[in-house]
C-alpha positions in Angstrom: 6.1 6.1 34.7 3.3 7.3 32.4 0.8 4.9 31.4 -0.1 4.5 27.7 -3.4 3.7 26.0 -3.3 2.8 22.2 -5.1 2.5 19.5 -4.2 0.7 16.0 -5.9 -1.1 13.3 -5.6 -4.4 12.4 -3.9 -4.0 9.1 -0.1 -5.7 8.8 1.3 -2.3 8.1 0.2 -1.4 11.6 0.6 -4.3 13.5 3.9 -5.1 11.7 5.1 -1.4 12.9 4.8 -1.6 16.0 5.5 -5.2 17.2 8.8 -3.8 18.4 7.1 -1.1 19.7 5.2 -3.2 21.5 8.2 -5.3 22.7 10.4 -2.9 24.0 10.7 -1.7 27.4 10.5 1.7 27.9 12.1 4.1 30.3 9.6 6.4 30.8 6.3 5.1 30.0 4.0 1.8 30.0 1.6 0.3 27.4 -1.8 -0.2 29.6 -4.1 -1.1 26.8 -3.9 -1.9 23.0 -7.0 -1.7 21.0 -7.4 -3.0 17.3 -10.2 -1.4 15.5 -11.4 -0.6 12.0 -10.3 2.4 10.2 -13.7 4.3 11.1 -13.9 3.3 14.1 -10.1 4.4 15.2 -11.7 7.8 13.7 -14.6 8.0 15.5 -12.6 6.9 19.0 -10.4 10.2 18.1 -12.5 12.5 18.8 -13.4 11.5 22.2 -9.7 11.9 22.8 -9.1 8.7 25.2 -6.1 7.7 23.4 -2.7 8.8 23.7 -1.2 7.0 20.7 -3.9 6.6 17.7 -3.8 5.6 14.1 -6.4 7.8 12.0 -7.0 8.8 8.6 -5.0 11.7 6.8 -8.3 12.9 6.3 -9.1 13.0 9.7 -6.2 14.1 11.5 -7.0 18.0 10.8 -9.8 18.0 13.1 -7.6 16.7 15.5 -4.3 19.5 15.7 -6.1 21.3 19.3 -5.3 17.9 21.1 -3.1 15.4 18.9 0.2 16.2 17.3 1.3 13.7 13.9 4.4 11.6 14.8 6.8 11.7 12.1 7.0 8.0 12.4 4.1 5.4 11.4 2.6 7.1 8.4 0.9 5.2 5.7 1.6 7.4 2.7 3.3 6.9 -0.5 3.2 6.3 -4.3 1.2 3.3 -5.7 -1.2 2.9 -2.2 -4.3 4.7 -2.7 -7.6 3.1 -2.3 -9.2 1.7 -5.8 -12.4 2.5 -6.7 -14.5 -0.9 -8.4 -17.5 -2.7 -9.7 -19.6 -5.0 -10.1 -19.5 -6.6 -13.6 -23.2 -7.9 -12.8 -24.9 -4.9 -11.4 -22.7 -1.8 -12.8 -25.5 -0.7 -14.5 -28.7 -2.0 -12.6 -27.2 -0.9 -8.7 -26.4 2.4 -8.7 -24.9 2.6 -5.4 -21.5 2.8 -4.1 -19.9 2.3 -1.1 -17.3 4.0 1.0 -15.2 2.6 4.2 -16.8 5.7 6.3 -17.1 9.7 5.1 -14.2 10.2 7.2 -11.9 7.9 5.7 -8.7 9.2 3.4 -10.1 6.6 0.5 -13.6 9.0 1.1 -11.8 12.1 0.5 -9.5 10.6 -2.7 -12.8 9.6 -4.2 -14.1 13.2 -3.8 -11.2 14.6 -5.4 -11.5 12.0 -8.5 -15.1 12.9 -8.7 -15.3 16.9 -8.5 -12.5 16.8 -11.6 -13.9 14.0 -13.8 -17.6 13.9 -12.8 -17.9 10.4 -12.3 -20.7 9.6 -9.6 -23.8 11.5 -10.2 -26.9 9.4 -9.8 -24.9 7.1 -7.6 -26.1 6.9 -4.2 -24.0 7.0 -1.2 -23.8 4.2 1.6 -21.1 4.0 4.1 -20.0 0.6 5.6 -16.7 -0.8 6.8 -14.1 -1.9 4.6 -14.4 -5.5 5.0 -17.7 -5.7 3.7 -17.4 -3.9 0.7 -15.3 -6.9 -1.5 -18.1 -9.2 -0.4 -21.5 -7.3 -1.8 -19.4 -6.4 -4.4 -18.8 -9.5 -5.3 -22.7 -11.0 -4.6 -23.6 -8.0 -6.5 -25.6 -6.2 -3.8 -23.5 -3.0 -4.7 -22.4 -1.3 -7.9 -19.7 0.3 -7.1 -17.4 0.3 -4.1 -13.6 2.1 -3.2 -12.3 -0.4 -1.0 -8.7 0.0 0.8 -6.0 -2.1 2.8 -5.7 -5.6 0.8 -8.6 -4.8 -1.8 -5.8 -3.5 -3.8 -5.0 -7.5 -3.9 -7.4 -9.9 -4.2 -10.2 -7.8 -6.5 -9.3 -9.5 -9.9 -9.8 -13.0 -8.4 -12.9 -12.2 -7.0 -14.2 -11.0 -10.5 -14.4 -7.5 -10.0 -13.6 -4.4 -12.5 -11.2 -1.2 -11.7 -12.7 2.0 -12.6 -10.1 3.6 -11.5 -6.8 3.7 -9.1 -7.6 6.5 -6.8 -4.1 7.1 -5.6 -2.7 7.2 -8.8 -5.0 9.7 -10.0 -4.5 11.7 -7.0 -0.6 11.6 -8.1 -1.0 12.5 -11.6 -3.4 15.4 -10.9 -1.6 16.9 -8.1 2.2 14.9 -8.1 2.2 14.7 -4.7 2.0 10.5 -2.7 -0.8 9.5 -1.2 -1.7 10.1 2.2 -3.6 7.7 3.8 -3.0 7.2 7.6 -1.1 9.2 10.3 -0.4 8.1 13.9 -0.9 10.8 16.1 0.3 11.5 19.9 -1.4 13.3 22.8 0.2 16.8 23.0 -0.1 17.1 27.4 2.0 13.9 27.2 5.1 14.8 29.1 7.9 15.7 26.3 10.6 13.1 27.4 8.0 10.6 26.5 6.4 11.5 23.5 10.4 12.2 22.4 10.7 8.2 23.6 7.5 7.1 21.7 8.5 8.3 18.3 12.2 7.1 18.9 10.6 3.5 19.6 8.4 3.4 16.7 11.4 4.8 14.4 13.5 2.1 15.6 10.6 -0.7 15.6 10.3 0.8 12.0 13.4 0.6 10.7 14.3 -2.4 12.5 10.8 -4.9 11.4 12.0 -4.1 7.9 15.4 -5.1 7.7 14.5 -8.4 9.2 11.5 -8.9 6.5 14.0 -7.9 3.7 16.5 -10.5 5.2 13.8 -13.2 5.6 15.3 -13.0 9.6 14.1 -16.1 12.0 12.9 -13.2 13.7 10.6 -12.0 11.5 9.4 -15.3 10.8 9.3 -16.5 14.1 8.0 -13.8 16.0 6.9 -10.7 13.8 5.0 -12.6 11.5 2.9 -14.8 13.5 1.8 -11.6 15.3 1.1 -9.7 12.1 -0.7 -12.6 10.8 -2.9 -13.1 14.1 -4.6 -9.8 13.7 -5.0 -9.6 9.5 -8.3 -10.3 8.1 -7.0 -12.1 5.1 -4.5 -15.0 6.6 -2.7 -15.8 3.0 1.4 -15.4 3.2 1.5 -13.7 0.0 -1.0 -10.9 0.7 0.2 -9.9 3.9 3.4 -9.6 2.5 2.3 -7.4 -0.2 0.4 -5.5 1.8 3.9 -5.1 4.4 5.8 -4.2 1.2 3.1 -2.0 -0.3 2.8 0.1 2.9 5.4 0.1 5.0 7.9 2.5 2.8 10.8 5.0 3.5 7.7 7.2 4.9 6.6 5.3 7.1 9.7 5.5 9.0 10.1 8.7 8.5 7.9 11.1 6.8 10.0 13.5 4.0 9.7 17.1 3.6 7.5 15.8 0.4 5.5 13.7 2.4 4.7 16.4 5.1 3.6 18.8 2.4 1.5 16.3 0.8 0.1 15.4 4.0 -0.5 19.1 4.6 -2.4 19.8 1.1 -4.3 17.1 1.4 -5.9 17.7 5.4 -6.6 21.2 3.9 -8.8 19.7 1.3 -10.1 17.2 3.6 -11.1 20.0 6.1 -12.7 21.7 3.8 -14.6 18.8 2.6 -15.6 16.8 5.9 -16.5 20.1 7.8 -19.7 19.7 5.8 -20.4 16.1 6.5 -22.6 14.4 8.6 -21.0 11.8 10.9 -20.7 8.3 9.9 
């Protein structure tokens, strides 16, 4: 029996994904350990290759292909999910800083791609935090600017903060392709019978968390969202199920011949860009 170590983020389209993952017995492996981490971090734990299962960013994932193969399964990608890019309506013009959820990030790379074709950016400097607290200095007005990602997308306008611009959307109109943000990828030594098991669990665990959230199931409410909710950093019904609805889609349970060549024009620009970065 092969023994599994996994890592995930916190995020509801994660931890909704794979509580029948999670739950299932397997026939020829064994989860050992589960760790939640930030996007950035879950990046930074890639390359020191300790995982067998690990969520990362598009954007990452091309510096992984010697050691990690992309499940088909899991994907964050789609139309209407990209990271947004705001500000400050008290220090847009006095801060001129903005802030990133790491240089290795998917929502780093979008912002690039916005930038090089439009401009937008120069004399802004760069700082690199997690995700969580970009809303907040945002909103105390320590920042400028900021791209933030995961439920950013829905709680912004309350806090009092503008849109520059969607970065996903842009992304679409410029190149018509969705929105890559995360991929979960699998250790390629893995024995094939279980790496052929893994991605049938998390298809089904997929397929299956969805059609008991679209029918509102005891289930779901009883036992996949309780779970969900543990882990999520904002614990309000409404945005957790937006988030669910927003990025858990059709990809996610299994990634379209669209998807996959999104997904492979967007790690070639990412490559290209991140090979010249310094490390978070």
């Amino acid at each position: 029996m092969q023994e599994l170590r996994l890592a995930l983020s916190p995020c509801p389209n994660d931890t909704f994904s794979f509580y029948l993952f999670l739950e299932k017995k397997a026939k020829t492996y064994q989860i050992k350990e589960v760790v939640y981490e930030d996007i950035q971090k879950l990046n930074e734990l890639s390359q020191k290759e300790n995982y067998d299962l690990i969520k990362v960013s598009a954007a990452q994932a091309s510096f992984l292909l010697d050691t990690y193969d992309i499940l088909p399964s899991g994907a964050a990608l789609g139309y209407g999910v990209g990271p947004l890019l705001l500000s400050s309506p008290r220090t847009r013009e006095s801060v001129l800083t903005i802030a990133f959820p790491g240089n290795q990030t998917s929502a780093y790379v979008l912002y690039d791609f916005y930038s090089k074709k439009t401009g937008f950016g120069k004399g802004l400097a760069k700082k690199f935090m997690y995700f969580r607290d970009i809303l907040n200095l945002l909103e105390k007005g320590e920042l400028g600017y900021g791209v933030v990602i995961h439920e950013g997308r829905f709680v912004y306008q309350q806090r009092g903060l503008i849109l520059e611009q969607d970065l996903g959307e842009y992304w679409e109109k410029e190149t018509g392709y969705p929105v890559p943000l995360g991929v979960i990828m699998i250790k390629k030594a893995l024995p094939e019978n279980v790496k052929k098991e893994v991605q049938e669990n998390l298809h089904y665990s997929i397929k299956a968390a969805l059609k008991a959230f679209q029918d509102e199931s005891s289930y779901y409410k009883e036992k996949i969202f309780p779970f969900v909710e543990h882990y999520a950093d904002t614990k309000e019904k409404v945005v957790i199920e937006q988030h669910i609805t927003t990025y858990v889609n059709a990809e996610s349970v299994y990634l379209s011949a669209k998807a996959q060549e999104a997904l492979k024009f967007f790690m070639e620009y990412s490559y290209k860009l991140l090979a010249q970065e310094p490390t978070f």
